[in-house]
C-alpha positions in Angstrom: -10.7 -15.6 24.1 -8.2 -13.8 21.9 -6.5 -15.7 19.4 -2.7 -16.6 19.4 -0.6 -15.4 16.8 0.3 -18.2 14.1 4.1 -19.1 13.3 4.9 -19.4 9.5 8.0 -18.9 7.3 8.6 -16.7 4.5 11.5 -17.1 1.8 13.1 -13.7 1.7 14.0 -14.0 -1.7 10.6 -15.0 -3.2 8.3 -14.3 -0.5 6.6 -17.5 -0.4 5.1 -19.0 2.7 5.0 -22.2 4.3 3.9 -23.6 8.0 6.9 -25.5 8.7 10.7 -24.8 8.1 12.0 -25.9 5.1 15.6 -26.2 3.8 15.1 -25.5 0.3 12.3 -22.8 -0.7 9.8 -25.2 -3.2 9.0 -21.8 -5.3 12.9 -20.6 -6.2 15.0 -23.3 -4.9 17.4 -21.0 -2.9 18.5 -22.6 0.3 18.4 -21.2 3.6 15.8 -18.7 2.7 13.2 -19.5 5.1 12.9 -17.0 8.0 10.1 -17.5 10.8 8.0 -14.4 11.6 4.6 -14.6 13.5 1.6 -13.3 12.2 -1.0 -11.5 14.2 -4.8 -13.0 14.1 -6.8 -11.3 11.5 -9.4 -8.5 12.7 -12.7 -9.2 12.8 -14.0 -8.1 9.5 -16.9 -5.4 8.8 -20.3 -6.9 7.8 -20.6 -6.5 3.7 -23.5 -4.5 4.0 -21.6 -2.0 6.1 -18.4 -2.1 3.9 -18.2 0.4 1.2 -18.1 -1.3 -2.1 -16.1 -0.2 -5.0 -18.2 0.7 -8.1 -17.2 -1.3 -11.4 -16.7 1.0 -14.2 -15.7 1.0 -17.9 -12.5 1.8 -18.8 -13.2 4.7 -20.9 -15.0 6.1 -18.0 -11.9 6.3 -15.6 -11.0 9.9 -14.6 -7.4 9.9 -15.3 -7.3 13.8 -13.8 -4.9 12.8 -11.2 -3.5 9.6 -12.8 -0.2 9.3 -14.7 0.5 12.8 -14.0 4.3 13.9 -14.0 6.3 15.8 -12.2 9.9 16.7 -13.8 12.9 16.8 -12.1 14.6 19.5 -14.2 17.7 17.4 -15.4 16.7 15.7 -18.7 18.8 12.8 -17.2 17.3 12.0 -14.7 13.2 13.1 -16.2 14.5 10.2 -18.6 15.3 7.2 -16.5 11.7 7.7 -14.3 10.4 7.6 -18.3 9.3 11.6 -18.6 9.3 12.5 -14.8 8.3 10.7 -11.5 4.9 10.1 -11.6 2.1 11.6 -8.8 1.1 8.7 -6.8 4.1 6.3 -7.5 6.0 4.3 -5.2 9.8 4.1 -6.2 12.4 1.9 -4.5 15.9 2.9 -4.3 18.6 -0.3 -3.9 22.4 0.7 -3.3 25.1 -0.3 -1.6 25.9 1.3 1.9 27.9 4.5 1.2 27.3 4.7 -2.1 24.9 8.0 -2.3 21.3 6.8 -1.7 20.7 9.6 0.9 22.7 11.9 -0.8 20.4 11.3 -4.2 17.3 11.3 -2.2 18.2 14.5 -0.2 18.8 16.2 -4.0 15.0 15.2 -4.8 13.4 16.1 -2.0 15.3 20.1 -3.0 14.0 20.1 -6.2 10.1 18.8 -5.4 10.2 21.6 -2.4 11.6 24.0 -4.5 9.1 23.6 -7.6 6.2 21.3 -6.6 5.4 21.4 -3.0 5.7 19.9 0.5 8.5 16.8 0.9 8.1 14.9 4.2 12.3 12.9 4.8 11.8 10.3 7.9 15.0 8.9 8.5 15.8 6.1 11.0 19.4 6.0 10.6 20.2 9.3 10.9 19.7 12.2 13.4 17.9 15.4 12.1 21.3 17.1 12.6 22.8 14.6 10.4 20.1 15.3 7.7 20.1 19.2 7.9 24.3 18.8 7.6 24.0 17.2 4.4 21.4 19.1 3.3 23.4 22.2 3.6 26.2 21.1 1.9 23.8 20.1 -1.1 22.3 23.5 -0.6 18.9 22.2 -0.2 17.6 23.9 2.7 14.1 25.0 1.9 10.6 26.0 3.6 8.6 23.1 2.1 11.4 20.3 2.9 10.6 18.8 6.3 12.4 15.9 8.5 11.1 13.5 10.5 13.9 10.9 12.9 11.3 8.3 13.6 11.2 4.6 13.3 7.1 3.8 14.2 5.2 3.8 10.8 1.9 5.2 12.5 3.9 8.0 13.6 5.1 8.7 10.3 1.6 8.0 8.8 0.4 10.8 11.5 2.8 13.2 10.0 1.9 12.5 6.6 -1.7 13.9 7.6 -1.0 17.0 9.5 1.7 18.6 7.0 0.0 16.9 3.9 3.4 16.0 1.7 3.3 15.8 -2.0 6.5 13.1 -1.9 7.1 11.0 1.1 10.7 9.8 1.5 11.3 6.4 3.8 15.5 6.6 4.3 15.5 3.6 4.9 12.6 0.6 4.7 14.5 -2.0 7.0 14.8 0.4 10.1 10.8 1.2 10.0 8.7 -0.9 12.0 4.8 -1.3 12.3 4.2 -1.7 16.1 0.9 -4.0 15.5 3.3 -7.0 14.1 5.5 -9.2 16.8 8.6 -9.3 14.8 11.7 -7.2 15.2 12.0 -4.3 12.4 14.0 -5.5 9.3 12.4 -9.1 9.4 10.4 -10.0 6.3 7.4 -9.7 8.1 7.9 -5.6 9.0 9.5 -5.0 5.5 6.5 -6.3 3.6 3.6 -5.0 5.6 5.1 -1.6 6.1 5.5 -1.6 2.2 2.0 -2.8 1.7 0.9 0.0 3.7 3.3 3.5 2.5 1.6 1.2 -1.4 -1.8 2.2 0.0 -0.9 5.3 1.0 0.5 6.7 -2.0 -2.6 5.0 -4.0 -5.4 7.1 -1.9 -3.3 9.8 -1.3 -1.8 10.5 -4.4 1.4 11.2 -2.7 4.5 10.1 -4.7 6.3 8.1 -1.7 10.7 7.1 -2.7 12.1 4.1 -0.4 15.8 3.8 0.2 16.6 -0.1 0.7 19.4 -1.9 1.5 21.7 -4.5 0.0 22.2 -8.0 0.3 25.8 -9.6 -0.7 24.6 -10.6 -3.9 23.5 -6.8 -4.8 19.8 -7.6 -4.4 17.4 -5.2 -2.0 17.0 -7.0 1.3 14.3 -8.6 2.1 11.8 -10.6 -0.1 11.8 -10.5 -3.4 7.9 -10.2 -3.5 9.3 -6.2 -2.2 9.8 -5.3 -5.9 6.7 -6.2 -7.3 4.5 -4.2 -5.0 6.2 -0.8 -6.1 5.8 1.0 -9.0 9.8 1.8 -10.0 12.9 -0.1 -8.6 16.0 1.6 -9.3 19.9 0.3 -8.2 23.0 2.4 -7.8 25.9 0.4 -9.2 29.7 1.6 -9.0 32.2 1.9 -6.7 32.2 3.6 -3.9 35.7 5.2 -4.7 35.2 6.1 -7.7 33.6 9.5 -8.7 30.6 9.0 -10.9 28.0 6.1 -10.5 25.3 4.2 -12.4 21.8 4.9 -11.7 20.1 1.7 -13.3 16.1 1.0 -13.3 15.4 -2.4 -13.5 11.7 -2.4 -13.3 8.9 1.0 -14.2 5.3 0.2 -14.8 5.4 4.2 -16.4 8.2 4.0 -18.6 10.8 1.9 -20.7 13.3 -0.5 -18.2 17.0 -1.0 -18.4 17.2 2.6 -18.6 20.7 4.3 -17.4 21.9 7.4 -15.9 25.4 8.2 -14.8 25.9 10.4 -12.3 29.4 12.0 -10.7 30.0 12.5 -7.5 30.6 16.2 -6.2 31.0 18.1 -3.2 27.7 19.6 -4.2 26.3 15.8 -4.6 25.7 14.4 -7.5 25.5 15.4 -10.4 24.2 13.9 -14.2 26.9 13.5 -17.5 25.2 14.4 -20.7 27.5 12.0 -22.7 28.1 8.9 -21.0 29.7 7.7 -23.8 32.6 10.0 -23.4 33.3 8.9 -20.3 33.3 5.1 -21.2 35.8 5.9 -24.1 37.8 8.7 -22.4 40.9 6.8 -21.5 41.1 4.2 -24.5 44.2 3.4 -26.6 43.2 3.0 -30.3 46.1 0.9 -31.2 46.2 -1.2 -27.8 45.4 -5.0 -29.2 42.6 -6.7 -27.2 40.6 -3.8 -27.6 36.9 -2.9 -29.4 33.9 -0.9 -29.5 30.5 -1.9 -29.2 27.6 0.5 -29.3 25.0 -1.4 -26.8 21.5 -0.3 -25.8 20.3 0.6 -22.0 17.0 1.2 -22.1 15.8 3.7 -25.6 18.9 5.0 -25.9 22.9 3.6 -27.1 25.9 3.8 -25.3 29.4 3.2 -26.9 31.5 1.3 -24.5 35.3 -0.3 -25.0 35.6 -3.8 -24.5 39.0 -5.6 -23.3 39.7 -9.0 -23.8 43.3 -10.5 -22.0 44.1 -13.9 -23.5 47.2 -15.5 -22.1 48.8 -18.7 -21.4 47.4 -20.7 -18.8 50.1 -21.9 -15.6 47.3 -24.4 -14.4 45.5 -27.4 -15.6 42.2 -25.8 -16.1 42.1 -22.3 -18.2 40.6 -19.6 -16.8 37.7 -17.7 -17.7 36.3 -14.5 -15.9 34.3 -11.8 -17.1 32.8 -8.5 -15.3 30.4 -6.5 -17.3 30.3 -8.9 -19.8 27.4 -12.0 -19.8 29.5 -14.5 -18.3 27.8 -17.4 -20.0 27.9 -15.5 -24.0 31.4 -15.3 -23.3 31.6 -18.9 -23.1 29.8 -19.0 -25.9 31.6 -16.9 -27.9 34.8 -19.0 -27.3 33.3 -21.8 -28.0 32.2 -20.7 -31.2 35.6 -19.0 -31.9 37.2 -22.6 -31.1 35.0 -24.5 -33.3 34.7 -22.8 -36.1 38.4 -20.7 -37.0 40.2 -23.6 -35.2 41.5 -21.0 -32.2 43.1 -23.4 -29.3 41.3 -21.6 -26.2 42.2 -25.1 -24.3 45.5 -23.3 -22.9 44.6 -20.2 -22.4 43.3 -17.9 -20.0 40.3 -15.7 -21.3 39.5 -12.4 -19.4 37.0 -10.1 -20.9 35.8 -6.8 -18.9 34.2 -3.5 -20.1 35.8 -0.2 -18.9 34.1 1.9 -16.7 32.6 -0.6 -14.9 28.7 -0.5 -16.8 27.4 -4.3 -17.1 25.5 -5.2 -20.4 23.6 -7.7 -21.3 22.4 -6.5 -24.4 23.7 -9.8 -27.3 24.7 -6.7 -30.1 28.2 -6.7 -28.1 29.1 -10.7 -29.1 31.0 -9.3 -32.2 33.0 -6.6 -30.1 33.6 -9.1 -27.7 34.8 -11.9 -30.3 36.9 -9.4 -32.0 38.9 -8.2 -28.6 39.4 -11.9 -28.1 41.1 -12.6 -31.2 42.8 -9.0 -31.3 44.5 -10.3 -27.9 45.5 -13.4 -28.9 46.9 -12.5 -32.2 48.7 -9.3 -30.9 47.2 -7.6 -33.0 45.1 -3.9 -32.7 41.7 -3.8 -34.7 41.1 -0.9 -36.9 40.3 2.7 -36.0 37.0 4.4 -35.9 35.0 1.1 -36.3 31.7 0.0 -34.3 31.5 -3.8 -34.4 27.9 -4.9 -34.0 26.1 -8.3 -34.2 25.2 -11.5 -32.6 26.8 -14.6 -33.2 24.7 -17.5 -33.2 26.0 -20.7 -32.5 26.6 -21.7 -36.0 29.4 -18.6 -36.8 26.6 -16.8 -38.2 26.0 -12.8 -37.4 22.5 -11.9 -35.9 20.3 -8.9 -36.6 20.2 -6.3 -33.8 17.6 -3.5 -32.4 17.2 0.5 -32.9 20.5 -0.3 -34.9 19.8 3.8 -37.0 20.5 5.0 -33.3 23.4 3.0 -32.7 25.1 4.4 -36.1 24.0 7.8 -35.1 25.8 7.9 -31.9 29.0 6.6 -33.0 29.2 9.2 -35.9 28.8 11.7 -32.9 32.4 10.6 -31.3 34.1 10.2 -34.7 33.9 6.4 -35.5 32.7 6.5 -39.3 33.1 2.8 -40.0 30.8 0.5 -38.6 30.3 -3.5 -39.2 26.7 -4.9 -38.6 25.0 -7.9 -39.7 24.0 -7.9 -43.9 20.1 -8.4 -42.6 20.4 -4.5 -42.5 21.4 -3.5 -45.7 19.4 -6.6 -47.2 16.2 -5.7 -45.8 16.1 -1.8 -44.4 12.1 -1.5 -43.9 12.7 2.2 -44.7 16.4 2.5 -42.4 18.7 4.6 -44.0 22.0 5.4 -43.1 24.3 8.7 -42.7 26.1 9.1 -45.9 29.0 9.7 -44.2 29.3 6.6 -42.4 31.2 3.7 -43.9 28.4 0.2 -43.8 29.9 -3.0 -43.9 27.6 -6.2 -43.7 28.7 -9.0 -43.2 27.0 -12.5 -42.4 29.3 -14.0 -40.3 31.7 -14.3 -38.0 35.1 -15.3 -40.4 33.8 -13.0 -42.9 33.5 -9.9 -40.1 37.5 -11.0 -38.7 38.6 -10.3 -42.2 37.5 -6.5 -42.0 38.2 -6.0 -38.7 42.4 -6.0 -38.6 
């Protein structure tokens, strides 16, 4: 008698499970997060002494001949934010809002890899293979090694992986495939998971490099459970809007290479293509002697960005002030005016506080507090900081100004768009371990935050 297929729940944002409904997940706390999929009864399993086992070796005995291998891209943007190159056998996931250039991106790669490395296999389920070769076209990416699939079923894709024998495997997009051996609709947890498990295995025995496209929840997190990201190798977002012309290619998690790297990328009739200087686009449109204004040099990934950060401070027409911040770490900001309150007596009680960094990146990197602070207080004095400085530090809760990282790269990178006087924390010049600096860039350490407000107007 066969058996029946078990009912259990999964929380789509953590992944864990549980035999009855439940409210509120027990493992992240997020409410209304339990979705019901059925599992099908496990196969009968093959007798141990008919199972091949796997032989234990030491470590120094791995053959790494067709591990870790790279394949570049040929952009040195975008070889940098996969960490050197995508990496033979990896599994990348792809996050983006609708619209905002996932196939377009992915259409781009697959060129390149046919055009210098070998076969690419596209299965789309949202598109028609008209659609596809449209686009490709206009991306003039029409090549003999770049073939399409319009197919939903994963075995069938899995059959067309073995009879053309892809070196990169691109699922466009992971919520409309479906593995026909589940009961569940595609797009439920259940069909996103296994069918990930399974392109994971495939791109492990295979060596074939395999690039997901996933959708979006409301919050800006890839549908479906969170246990999604930690099965693949590299998980990648496309930030921006969708009407502006350049985005942000962010990776958020690669087991090859260094996190948190960024890449912007602008948006062409010919797709899209990298800027070598993000900085100059961050700083392209600011006034120098606009009050409420400051630069920061903050790190994404190994390398610096200068950005300009805008603080509004005005007077509050309700009870309650205020606060708002995009880009900025909502809850340093509230730090940082709390501090600012406490310590140089500034009334933030009856004021409104917006803080926002132009050009849309978000950082979280603490270096920016000083910028931040100083924008604040350039606003609600009226008053425009100085030209050509790079403010950089934490502030700690007492006033005082922290240390920050790789700050030699920092320094170098605003010399390169003409700011020559920078203020850092006196932990730099006090202790160098072997930093030195330009000698044509003006160093000012200070320890804390009064002391920093005195140089900065």
């Amino acid at each position: 008698m066969a058996k029946k297929a078990k009912t259990v729940y999964v929380c789509e944002e953590c992944g864990y499970e549980s035999v009855k409904w439940m409210g509120c997940c027990p493992s992240c706390g997020a409410w209304s997060s339990m979705k019901e999929f059925k599992v099908a009864p496990a196969q009968k399993s093959v007798s141990a002494s008919a199972r091949r086992r796997p032989e234990a070796r030491a470590v120094a005995d791995v053959d790494l001949s067709a591990e870790g291998e790279r394949f570049s891209l040929f952009d040195p943007e975008l070889d940098l934010i996969f960490g050197g190159g995508m990496v033979i056998g990896s599994v990348v996931l792809l996050g983006g809002e609708p619209g905002i250039g996932k196939s377009t991106f992915l259409t781009q790669i697959a060129a390149v890899f046919a055009a210098h490395h070998g076969r690419v296999l596209y299965a789309t389920g949202e598109e028609s293979l008209k659609q596809v070769r449209l686009r490709a076209i206009r991306l003039e990416a029409e090549h003999d090694d770049f073939f399409l699939l319009a197919e939903n079923d994963l075995d069938t894709v899995m059959e067309s992986v073995e009879e053309i024998r892809p070196g990169l495997l691109i699922i466009d997009s992971i919520q409309t495939l479906y593995d026909a051996g589940l009961d569940s609709a595609g797009g439920s947890v259940s069909q996103i998971r296994e069918c990930t498990a399974k392109l994971v295995r495939l791109a492990k025995k295979e060596h074939i490099t395999v690039m997901i496209a996933g959708h979006v929840t409301k919050e800006g997190v890839i549908a479906g459970p969170r246990l999604l990201e930690h099965m693949v190798d590299v998980v990648m977002y496309f930030e921006g809007q969708r009407f502006q012309d350049y985005r942000i290619l962010r990776s958020v998690k690669n087991r090859f290479g260094s996190t948190n790297e960024v890449t912007l990328l602008e948006m062409t009739e010919k797709g899209l293509k990298p800027f070598q200087n993000p900085s100059a686009l961050f700083l392209a449109e600011r006034e120098t002697l606009a009050p409420g204004s400051a630069v920061a040099a903050v790190m994404e990934g190994s390398r610096p960005f200068l950005v300009e950060i805008q603080a509004l401070v005005a007077k509050t027409n309700f009870g309650n002030p205020r606060r708002l911040a995009s880009g900025v770490e909502y809850n340093r900001l509230l730090l940082i005016l709390a501090v600012l309150e406490k310590l140089l007596k500034l009334p933030f009680g009856d004021q409104d506080v917006y803080a926002n960094i132009a050009g849309g990146l978000r950082t979280d990197d603490p270096s920016s507090d000083l910028a931040v602070a100083a924008a604040v207080v350039s606003s609600y004095r009226n008053l425009p900081l100085r030209g050509n400085t790079v403010l950089l530090g934490e502030i700690g809760l007492g006033g005082e100004l922290r240390s920050v990282g790789e700050i030699g790269k920092r320094v170098r990178e605003g010399l390169q768009f003409g700011f020559d006087r920078f203020i850092i924390p006196a932990y730099h010049l006090e202790k160098k371990n072997g930093l030195s600096f330009p000698e044509n860039a003006e160093m000012i350490a200070v320890s804390s935050l009064g002391e920093a407000l005195k140089y900065i107007f």
